[in-house]
Legacy VTK file of the C-alpha trace (Angstrom):
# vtk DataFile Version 3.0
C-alpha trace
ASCII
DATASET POLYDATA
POINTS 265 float
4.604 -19.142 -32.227
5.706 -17.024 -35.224
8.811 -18.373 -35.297
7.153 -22.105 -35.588
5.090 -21.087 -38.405
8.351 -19.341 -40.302
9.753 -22.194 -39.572
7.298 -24.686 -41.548
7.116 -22.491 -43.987
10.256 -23.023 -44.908
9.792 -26.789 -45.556
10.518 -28.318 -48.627
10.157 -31.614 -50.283
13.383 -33.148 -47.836
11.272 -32.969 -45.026
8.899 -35.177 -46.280
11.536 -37.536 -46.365
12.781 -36.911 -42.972
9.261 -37.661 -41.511
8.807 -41.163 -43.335
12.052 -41.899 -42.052
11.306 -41.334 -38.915
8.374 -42.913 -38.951
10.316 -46.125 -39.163
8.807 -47.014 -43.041
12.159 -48.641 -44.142
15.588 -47.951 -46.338
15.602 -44.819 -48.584
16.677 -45.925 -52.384
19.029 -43.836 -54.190
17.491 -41.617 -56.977
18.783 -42.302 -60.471
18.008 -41.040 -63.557
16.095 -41.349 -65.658
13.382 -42.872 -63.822
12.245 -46.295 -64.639
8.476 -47.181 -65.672
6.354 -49.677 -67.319
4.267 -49.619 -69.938
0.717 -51.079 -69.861
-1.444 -51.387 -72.940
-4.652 -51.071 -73.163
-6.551 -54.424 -73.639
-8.971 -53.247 -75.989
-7.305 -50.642 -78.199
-3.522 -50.843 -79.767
-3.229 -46.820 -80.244
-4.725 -44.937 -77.148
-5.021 -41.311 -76.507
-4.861 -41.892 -73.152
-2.420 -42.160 -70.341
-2.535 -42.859 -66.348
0.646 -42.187 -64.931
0.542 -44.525 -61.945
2.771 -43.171 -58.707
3.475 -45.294 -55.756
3.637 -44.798 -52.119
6.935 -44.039 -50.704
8.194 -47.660 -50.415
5.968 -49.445 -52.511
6.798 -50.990 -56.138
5.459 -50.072 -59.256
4.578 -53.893 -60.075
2.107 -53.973 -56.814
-0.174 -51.672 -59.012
-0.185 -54.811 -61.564
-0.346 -57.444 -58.159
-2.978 -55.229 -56.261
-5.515 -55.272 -59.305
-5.387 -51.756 -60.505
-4.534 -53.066 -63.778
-6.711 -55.110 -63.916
-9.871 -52.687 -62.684
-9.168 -50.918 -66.602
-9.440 -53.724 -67.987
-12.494 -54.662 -66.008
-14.080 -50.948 -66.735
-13.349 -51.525 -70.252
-11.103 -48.382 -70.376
-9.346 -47.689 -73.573
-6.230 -46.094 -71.410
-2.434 -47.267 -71.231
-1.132 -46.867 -68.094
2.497 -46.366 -66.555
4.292 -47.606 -63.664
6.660 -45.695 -62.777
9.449 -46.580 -60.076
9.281 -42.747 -58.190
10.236 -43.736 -54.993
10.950 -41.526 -51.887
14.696 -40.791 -53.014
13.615 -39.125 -55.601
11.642 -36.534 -53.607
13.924 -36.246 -51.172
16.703 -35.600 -53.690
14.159 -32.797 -54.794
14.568 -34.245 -58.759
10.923 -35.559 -58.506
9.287 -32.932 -60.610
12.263 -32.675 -63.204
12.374 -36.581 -63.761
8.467 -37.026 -64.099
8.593 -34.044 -66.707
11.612 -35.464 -68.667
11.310 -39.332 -68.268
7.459 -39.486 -68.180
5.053 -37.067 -69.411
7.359 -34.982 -72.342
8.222 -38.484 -73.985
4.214 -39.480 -73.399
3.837 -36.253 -75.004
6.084 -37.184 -77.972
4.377 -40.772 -78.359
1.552 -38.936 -79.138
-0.665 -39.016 -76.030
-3.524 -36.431 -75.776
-4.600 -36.750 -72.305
-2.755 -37.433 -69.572
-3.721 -38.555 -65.641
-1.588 -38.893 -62.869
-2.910 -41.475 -60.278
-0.961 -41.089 -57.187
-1.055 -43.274 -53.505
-0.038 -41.569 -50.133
3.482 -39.708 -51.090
2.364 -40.704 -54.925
-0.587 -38.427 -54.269
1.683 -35.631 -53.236
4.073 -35.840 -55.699
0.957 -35.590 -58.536
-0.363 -32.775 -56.565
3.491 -30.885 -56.917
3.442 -31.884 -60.411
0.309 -30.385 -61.190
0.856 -26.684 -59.182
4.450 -26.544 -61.261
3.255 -27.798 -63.988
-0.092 -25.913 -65.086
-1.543 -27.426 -68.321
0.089 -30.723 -68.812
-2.456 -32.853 -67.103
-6.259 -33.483 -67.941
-6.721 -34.711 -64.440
-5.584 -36.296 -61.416
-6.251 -39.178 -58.896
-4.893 -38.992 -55.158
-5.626 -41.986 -53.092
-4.493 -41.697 -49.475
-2.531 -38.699 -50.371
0.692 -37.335 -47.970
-0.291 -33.580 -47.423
2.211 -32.052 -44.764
2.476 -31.967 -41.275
-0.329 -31.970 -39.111
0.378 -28.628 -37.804
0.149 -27.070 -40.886
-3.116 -28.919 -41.474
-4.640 -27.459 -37.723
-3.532 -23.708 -38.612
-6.005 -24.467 -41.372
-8.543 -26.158 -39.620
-8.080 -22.888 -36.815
-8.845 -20.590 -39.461
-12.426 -21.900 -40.447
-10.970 -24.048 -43.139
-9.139 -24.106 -46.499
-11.890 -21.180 -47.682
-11.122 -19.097 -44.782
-6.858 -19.876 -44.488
-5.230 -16.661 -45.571
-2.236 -18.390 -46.019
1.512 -16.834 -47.340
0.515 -15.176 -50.776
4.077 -15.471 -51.675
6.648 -17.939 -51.432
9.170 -17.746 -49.187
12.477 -15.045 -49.684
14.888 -17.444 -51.872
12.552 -20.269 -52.521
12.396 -22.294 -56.146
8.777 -21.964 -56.944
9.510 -25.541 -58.876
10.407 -26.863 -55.611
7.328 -25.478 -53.071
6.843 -26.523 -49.728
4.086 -27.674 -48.142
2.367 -24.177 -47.234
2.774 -23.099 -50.818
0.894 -26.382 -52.148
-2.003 -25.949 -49.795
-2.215 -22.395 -50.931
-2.411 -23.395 -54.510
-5.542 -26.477 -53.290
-6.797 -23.112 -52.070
-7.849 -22.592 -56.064
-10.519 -25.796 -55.443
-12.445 -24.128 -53.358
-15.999 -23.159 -54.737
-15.420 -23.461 -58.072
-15.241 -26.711 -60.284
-11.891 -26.907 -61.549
-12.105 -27.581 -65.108
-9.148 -28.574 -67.430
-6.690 -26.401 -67.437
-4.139 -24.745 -64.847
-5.995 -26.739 -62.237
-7.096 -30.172 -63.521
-9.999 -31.888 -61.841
-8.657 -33.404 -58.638
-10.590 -36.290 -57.211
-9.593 -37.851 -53.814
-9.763 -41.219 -51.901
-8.886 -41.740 -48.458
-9.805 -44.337 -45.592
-11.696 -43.823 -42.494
-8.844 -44.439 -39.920
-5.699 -43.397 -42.467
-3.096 -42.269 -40.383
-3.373 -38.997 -42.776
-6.949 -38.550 -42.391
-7.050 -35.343 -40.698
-5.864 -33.669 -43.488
-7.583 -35.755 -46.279
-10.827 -34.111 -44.394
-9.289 -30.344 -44.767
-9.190 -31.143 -48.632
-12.349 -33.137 -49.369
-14.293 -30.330 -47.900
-12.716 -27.773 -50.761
-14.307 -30.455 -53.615
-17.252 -31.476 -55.475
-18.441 -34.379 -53.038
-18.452 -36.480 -56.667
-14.832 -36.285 -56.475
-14.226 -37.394 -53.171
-14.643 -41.395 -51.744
-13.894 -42.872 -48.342
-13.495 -46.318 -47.406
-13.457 -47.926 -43.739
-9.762 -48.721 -42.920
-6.694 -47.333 -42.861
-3.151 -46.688 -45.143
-2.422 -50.192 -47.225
-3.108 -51.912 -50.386
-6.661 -53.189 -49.304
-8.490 -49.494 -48.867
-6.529 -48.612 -51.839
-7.986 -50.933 -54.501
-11.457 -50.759 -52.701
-11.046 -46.948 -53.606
-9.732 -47.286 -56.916
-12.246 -49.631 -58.322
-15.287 -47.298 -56.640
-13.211 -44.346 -58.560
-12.459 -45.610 -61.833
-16.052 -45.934 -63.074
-17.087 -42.536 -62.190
-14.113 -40.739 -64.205
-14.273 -39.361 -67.693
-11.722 -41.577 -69.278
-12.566 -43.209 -72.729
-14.139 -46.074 -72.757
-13.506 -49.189 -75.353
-15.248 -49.456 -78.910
-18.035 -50.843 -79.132
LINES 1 266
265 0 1 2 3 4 5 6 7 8 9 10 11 12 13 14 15 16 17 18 19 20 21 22 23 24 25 26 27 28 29 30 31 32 33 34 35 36 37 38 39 40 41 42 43 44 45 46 47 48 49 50 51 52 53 54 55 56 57 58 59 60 61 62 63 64 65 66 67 68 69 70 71 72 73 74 75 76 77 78 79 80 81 82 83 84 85 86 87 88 89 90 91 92 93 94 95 96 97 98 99 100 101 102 103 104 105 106 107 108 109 110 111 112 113 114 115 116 117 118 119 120 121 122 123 124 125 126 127 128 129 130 131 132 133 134 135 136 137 138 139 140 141 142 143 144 145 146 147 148 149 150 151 152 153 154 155 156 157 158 159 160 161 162 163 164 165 166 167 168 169 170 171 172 173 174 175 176 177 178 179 180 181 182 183 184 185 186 187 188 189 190 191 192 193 194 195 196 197 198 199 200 201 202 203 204 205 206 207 208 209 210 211 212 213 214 215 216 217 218 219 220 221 222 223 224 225 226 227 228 229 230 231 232 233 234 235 236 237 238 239 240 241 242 243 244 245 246 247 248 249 250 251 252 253 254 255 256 257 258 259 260 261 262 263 264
């Protein structure tokens, strides 16, 4: 049994990879820098503040944000946000360059454009790369959006649920020997969602976190370990399971209730 849980703990970002794969979700894409995105203007401003960094799920297309209607929801909400697409497909996180390229393709050069705030609105392995972001990362995002989010195995996710919970888990307090703390594994990343629990995660190293899931998602038994760490505000559930249909239901029930800037007048 100890053995099992050393060896989980040892997990990194590849084996996130390996499971989709063997899941039978498709071809892997080669990762290629720098990573490609989109820019999306707001409709009712020329010189936002704002940015959503929009992350899809492991085989999806950036442009299915645009064909799905998320788009189109800020526009509808009267948001004065730009958002980007960016192409950060699964061979980038199993190539382990995830973090590096969303730091040097997306948010320093946001950053330089002269954005003030910046979101990261992530879908199933989307969701998990914002969460990685945001534990390496302290301080560069002013929140974060994970819809349908990809949070480890499931055995990780019952050692939690045998310990009373994320409040109770007295998980690793240190990484594992040798480990690249800019590269954690799954453990580490649930210890750091351990900082959500009873307290309301302001801005700063922990930006507010607010999560959307479907009733039958094939990920739901986790999605339930971490919804009962937040405000119940920041969490939404939808009937269905892991496609494009829960996903806008979610986003449009989400958008309206987060503290994004809205359009003049």
């Amino acid at each position: 049994m100890q053995t099992l849980f050393a060896m989980r703990r040892r997990l990194s970002i590849l084996a996130l990879g390996a499971l989709l794969l063997l899941a039978g979700c498709g071809g892997m894409r080669t990762a290629r820098g720098p990573l490609e995105s989109r820019l999306e203007k707001s409709s009712c401003t020329p010189n936002a503040d704002t940015l959503l960094v929009l992350l899809p799920g492991a085989y999806s297309h950036p442009d299915e944000f645009r064909r799905e209607g998320f788009i189109q929801a800020l526009n509808d909400n009267r948001l004065a946000v730009d958002a980007m697409l960016v192409d950060a497909h699964l061979g980038y996180y199993h190539a382990k360059t995830i973090l590096d390229r969303l730091s040097q393709d997306v948010i320093v050069p946001a950053r330089n454009n002269g954005y003030q705030s910046i979101w990261i609105v992530g879908i199933s392995v989307g969701g998990f790369g914002g969460l990685l972001y945001a534990q390496t990362h302290p301080g560069d995002l002013a929140g974060l959006v994970t819809i349908a989010p990809y949070l480890g195995e499931r055995a990780l996710g019952a050692d939690i649920t045998n310990a009373g919970g994320l409040a109770r888990w007295n998980g690793p307090l240190n990484a594992p020997p040798g480990s690249d703390p800019r590269k954690p594994d799954e453990t580490q990343l649930w210890q750091w969602l351990r900082g959500y629990v009873g307290n309301t995660a302001t801005f700063g190293a922990r930006p507010p976190l607010y999560l959307g899931y479907g009733t039958d998602d094939r990920f739901v038994f986790s999605h339930g370990l971490l919804a009962a760490a937040l405000p119940r505000e920041r969490v939404f559930t939808t009937e269905g399971g892991h496609d494009w249909p829960e996903w806008t239901r979610l986003w449009r029930r989400m958008l309206p209730t987060l503290p994004l800037p809205g359009c003049p007048g």
